[in-house]
C-alpha positions in Angstrom: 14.3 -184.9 114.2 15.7 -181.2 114.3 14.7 -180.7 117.7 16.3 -184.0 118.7 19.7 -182.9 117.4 19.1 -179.1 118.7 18.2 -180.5 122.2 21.3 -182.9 122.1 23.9 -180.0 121.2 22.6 -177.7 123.3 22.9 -180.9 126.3 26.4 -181.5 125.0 27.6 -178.2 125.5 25.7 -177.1 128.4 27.8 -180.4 129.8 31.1 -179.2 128.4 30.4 -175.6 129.8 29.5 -176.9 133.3 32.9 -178.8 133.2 35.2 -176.1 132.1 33.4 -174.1 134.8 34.6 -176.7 137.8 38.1 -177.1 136.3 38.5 -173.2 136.0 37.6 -172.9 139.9 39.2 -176.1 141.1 42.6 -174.5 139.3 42.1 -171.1 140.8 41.7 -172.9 144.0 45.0 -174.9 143.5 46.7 -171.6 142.7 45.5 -170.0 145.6 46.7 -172.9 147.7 50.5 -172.7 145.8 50.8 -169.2 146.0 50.0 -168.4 149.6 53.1 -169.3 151.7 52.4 -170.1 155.3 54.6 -167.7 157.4 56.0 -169.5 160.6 56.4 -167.7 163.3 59.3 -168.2 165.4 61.2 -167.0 168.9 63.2 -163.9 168.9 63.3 -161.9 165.4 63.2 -163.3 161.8 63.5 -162.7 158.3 61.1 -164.8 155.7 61.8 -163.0 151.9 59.3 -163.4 149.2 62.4 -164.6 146.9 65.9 -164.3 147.7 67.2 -164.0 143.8 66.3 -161.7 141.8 67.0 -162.2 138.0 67.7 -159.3 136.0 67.5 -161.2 132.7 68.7 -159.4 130.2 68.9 -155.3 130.3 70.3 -152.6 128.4 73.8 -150.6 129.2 73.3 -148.0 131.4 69.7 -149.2 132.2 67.7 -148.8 135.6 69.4 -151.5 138.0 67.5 -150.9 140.7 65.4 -153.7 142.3 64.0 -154.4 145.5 63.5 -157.5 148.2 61.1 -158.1 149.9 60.9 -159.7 153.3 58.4 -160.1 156.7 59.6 -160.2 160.1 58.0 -163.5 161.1 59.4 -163.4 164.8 57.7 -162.1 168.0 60.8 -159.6 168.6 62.0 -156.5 166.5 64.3 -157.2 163.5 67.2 -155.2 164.0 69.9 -155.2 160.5 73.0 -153.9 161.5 74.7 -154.5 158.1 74.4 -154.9 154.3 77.4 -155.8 152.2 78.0 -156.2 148.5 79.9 -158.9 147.2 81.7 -155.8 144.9 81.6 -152.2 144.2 79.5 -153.0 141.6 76.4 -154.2 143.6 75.3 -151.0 146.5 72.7 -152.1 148.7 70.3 -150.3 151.0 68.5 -151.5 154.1 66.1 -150.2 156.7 68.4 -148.4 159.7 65.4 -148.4 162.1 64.3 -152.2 163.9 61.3 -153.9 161.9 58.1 -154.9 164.1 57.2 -158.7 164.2 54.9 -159.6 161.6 55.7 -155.9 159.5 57.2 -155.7 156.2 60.9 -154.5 154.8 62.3 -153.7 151.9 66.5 -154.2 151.2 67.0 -152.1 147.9 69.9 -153.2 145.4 71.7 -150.8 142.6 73.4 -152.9 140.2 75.9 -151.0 138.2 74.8 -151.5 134.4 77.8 -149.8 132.8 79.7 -153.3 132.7 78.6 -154.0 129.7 78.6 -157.3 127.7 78.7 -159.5 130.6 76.6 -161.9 132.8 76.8 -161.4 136.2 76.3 -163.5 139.8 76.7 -161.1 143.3 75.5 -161.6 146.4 74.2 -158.9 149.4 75.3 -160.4 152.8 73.0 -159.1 155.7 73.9 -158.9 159.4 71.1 -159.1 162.0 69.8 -159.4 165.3 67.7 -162.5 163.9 67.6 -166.3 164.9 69.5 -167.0 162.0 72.1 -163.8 162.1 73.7 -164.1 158.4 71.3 -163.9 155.5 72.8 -164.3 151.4 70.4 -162.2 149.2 71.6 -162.9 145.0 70.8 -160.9 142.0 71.8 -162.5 138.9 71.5 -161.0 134.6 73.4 -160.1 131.5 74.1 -156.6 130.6 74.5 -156.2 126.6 77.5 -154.9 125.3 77.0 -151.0 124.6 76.5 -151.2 120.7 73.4 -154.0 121.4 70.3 -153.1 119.7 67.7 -152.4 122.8 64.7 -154.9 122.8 
């Protein structure tokens, strides 16, 4: 009777293990099918971003606000960005001066001035280019806490 039980469990679970096994890959694959964003190429230059926000969240006064996009030229031409404008003084962006290859990678850095402190804050980065679509609205968004905030 022991070994009836034993040989039972040990199906039950060898079952149950099996399963877990084929929901863990058919999730992975799922991810993998999420996560993978088809580029689409296009005539002349382009400009595809891995995300155009970037939330801050919440950061200290006077902390690091320095982040970065991310984009891919997904035309056949050169990218060439001729200009990169902060919606204020607050917000300084950078950009690549020389012309990006089709299919390379970029990088448009942002500085956001954390010494504004106890406030959330909205600003865009306006981009001028040589691309099919010539105007291009990058937006960083967070709160700065006020200067006497404990840091977390």
């Amino acid at each position: 009777m022991k070994k009836i039980l034993t040989l039972g469990l040990l199906l039950v679970l060898g079952v149950t293990a099996s399963n877990a096994q084929e929901t863990s890959k058919a999730v992975k694959k799922i991810k993998a099918k999420t996560t993978a964003a088809p580029t689409q190429k296009i005539n002349g230059a382009g400009m595809v971003f891995a995300s155009e926000t970037i939330d801050y969240g919440t950061v200290a006064y006077n902390s690091n606000g320095k982040r970065e996009f991310t984009f891919t030229n997904n035309g056949n031409k050169p990218l060439i960005i001729t200009n990169a404008q902060g919606s204020c003084g607050c917000t300084v962006p950078s950009y690549p001066r020389e012309p990006i290859a089709p299919g390379a990678k970029g990088v448009i850095g942002v500085n956001y001035d954390t010494s504004r402190a106890g406030q959330a804050f909205t600003k865009t980065i306006t981009l001028t280019t040589n691309a099919v679509q010539p105007t291009k609205v990058l937006t960083i968004k967070g709160n700065v806490l006020a200067m006497d905030a404990p840091k977390s």
